[in-house]
C-alpha positions in Angstrom: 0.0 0.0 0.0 1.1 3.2 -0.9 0.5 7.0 1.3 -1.9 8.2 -0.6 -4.0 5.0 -0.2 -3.3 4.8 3.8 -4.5 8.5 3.8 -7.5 7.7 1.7 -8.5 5.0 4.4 -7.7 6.8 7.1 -10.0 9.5 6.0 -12.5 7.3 4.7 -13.0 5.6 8.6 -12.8 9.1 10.3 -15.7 9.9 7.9 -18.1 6.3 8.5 -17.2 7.0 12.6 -19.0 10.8 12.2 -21.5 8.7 10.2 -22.1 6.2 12.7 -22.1 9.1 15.5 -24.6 11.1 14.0 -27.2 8.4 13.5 -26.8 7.2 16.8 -27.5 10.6 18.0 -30.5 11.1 15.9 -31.7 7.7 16.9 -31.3 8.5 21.2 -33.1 11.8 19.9 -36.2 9.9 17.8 -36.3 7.2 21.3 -37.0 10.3 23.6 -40.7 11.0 24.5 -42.0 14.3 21.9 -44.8 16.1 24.2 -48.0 16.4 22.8 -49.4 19.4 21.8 -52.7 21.1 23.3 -55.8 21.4 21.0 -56.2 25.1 21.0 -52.2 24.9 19.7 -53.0 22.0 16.8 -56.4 24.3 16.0 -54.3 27.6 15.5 -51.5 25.1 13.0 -54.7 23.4 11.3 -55.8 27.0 10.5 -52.8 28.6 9.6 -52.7 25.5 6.8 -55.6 26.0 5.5 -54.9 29.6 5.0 -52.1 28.2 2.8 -54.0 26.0 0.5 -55.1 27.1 -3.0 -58.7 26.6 -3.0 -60.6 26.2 -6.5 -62.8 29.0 -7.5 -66.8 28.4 -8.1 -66.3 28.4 -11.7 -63.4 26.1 -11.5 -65.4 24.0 -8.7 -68.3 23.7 -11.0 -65.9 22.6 -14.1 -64.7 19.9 -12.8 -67.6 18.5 -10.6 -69.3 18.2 -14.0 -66.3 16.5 -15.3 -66.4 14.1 -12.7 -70.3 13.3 -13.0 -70.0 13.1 -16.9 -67.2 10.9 -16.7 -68.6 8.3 -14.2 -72.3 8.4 -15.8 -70.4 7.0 -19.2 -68.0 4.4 -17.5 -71.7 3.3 -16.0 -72.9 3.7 -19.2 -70.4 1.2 -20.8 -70.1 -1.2 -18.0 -74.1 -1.3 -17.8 -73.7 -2.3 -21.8 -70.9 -4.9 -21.2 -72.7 -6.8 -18.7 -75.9 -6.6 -20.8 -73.9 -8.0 -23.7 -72.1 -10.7 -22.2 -75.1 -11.8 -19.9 -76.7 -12.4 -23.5 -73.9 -13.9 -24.9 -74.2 -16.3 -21.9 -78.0 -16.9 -22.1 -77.3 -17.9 -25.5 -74.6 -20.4 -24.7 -76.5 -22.0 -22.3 -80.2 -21.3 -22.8 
């Protein structure tokens, strides 16, 4: 082995040991017990999200609720027809 390569290793360790040190600190942190927040605090964090959210106008609402009820009223459509079909197809199999 060569200087360079003994240095390389050497390094290499030193770095994994910090590795190793930091995990295990993160993992003693994680084991201890988190309080619990109050309600009135969790209420005052849900509303401050929901300030945050970009909510759909009426006109956008309305657009894609009747998207939503077309769609499904055609897929009902089609799997009404398919099961129509095929329960004829079976009748006439074995009828």
């Amino acid at each position: 082995m060569n200087r360079e390569f003994k240095r390389q290793t050497e390094k290499q360790q030193k770095r994994d040991s910090k590795r190793d040190r930091r995990a295990d600190a993160v993992a003693m942190q994680s084991k201890k017990k988190r309080e619990r927040t109050g309600a009135r605090q969790f209420m005052r964090e849900v509303r401050g999200e929901l300030k945050r959210v970009a909510w759909p106008s009426r006109k956008e609402l309305t657009s894609y609720s009747l998207v939503v009820l077309v769609s499904v009223s055609l897929i009902t459509l089609f799997i009404f027809g398919l099961d129509q079909l095929f329960g004829q197809f079976v009748l006439w199999i074995f009828g």
